[in-house]
C-alpha positions in Angstrom: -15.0 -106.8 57.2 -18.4 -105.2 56.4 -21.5 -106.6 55.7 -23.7 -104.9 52.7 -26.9 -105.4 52.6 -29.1 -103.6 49.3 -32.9 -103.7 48.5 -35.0 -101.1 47.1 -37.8 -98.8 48.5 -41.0 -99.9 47.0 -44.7 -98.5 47.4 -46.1 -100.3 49.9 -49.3 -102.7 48.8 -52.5 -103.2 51.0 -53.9 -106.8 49.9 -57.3 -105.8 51.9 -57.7 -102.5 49.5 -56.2 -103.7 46.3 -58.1 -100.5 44.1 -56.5 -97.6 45.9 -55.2 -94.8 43.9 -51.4 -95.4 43.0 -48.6 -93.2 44.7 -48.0 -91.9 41.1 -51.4 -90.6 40.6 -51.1 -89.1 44.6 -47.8 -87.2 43.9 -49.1 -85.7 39.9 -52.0 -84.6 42.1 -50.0 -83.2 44.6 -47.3 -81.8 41.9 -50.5 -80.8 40.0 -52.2 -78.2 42.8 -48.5 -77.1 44.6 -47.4 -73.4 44.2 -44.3 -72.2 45.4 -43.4 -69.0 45.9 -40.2 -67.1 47.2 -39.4 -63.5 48.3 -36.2 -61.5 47.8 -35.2 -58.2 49.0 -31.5 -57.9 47.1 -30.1 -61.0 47.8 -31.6 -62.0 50.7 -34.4 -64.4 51.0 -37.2 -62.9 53.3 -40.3 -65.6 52.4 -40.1 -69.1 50.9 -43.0 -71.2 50.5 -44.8 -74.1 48.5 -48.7 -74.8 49.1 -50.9 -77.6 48.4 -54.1 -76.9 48.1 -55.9 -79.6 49.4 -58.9 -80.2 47.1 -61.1 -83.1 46.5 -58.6 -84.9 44.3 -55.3 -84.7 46.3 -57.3 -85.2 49.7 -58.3 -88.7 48.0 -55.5 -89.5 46.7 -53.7 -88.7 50.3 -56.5 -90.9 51.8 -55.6 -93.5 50.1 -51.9 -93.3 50.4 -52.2 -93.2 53.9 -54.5 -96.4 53.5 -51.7 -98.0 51.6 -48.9 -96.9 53.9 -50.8 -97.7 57.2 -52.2 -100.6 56.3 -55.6 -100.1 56.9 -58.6 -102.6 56.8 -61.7 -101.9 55.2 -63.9 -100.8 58.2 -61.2 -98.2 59.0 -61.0 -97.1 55.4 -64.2 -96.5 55.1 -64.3 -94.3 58.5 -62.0 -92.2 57.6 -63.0 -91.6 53.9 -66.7 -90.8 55.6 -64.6 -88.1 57.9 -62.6 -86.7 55.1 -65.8 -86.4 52.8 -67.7 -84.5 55.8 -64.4 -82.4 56.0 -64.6 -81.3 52.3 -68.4 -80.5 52.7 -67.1 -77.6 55.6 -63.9 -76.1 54.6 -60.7 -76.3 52.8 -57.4 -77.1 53.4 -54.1 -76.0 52.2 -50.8 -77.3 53.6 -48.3 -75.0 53.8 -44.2 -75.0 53.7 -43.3 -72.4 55.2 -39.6 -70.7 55.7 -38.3 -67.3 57.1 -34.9 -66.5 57.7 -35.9 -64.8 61.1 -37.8 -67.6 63.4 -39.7 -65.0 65.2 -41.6 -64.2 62.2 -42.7 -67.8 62.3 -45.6 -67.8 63.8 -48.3 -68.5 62.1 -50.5 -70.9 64.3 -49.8 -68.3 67.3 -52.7 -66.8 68.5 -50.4 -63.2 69.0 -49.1 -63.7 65.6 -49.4 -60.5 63.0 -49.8 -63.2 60.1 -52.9 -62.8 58.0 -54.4 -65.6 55.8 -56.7 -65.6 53.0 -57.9 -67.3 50.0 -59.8 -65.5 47.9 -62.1 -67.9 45.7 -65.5 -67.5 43.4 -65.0 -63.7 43.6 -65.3 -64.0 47.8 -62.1 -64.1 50.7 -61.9 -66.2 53.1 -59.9 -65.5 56.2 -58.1 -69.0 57.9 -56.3 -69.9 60.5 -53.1 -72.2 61.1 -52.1 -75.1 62.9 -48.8 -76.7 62.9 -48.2 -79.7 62.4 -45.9 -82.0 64.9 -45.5 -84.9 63.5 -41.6 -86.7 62.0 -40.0 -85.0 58.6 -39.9 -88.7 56.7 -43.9 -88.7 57.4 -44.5 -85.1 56.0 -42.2 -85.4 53.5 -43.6 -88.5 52.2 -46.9 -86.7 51.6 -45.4 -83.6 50.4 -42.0 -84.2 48.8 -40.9 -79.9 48.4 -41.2 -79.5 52.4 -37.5 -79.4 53.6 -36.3 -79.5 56.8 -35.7 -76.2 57.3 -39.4 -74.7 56.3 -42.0 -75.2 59.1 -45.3 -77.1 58.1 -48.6 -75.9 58.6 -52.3 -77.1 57.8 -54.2 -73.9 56.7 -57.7 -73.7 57.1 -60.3 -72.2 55.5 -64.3 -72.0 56.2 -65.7 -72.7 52.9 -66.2 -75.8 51.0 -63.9 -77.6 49.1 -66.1 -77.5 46.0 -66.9 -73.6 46.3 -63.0 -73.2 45.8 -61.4 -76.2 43.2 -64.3 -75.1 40.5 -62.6 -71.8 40.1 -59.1 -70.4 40.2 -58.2 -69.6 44.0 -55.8 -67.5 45.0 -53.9 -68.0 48.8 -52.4 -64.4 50.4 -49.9 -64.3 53.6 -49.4 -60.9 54.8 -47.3 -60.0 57.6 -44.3 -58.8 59.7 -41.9 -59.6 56.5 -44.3 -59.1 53.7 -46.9 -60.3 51.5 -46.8 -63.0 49.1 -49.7 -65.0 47.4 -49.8 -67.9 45.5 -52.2 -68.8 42.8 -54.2 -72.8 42.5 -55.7 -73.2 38.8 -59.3 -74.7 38.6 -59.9 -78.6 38.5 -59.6 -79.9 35.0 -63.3 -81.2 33.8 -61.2 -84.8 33.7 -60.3 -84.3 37.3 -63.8 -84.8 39.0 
């Protein structure tokens, strides 16, 4: 004889931080400044990818999801929203789902790797680097919900300041082993900042 037991998932609620932004604000955000992108040759899939650029809305919004989810009291709210703001001031950010059928070819944090990364913003390119990121699936997937388990996830990073690149359309270019693909972020909407 079984036992069944039911409940439901719900957002979790931080009674020390009771005006975050809501999870459905967070993933329109994140559904808002995602591209995705995939690469063909005949049939077969060379490059699939989905990128979120990280700009001052999502990074936030993501701040205070995280606030939500970890449970976080003020002091340490405040911390980290003082190190996120001092982050956006210095460069931007773009995570990155990443998939090739050959792992060899993914490489991209590698410091031998023949990956190439730019954004091209305000009429200027800016060449980043890549870090992957180890951490669990559920805890990437809950802040990016088109990663899958079988694409790789990276932070990109790029030296220029969040604000120099969400004011304008911005444009994110892998080139490499397999190919080149880019993916194109629209400009903030005036209602956005």
């Amino acid at each position: 004889m079984g036992i069944l037991f039911s409940g439901c998932v719900s957002s979790p609620v931080n009674p020390m931080l009771p005006n975050l932004i809501p999870d459905s604000d967070y993933y329109s955000a994140v559904d808002d400044y995602t591209a995705k992108q995939k690469v063909y040759d005949g049939f077969y899939q060379t490059v699939d990818l989905s990128a979120t650029l990280l700009n001052s809305k999502v990074a936030r919004a993501q701040l205070d999801r995280n606030a939500r989810v970890y449970q976080w009291d003020p002091d340490q709210y405040s911390n980290k929203k003082s190190e996120l703001e001092t982050k956006l001031s210095k460069q931007t950010e773009i995570f990155l789902s990443f998939f090739v059928p050959d792992r060899k070819h993914d490489d991209l944090a590698k410091g031998t790797t023949h990956w190439k990364l730019f954004l091209d913003a305000g009429g200027r390119r800016y060449e980043g680097r890549a870090e992957k990121i180890k951490t669990i699936l559920a805890e990437v997937r809950g802040l990016y919900p088109s990663h899958t388990r079988f694409n790789t996830p990276y932070k990109l990073i790029f030296p220029v300041p969040v604000s120099m690149v969400e004011n304008t359309e911005s444009k994110l270019t892998l080139t490499g082993p397999v190919g080149s693909i880019s993916v194109l972020f629209s400009e903030m909407k005036s209602t956005d900042r």
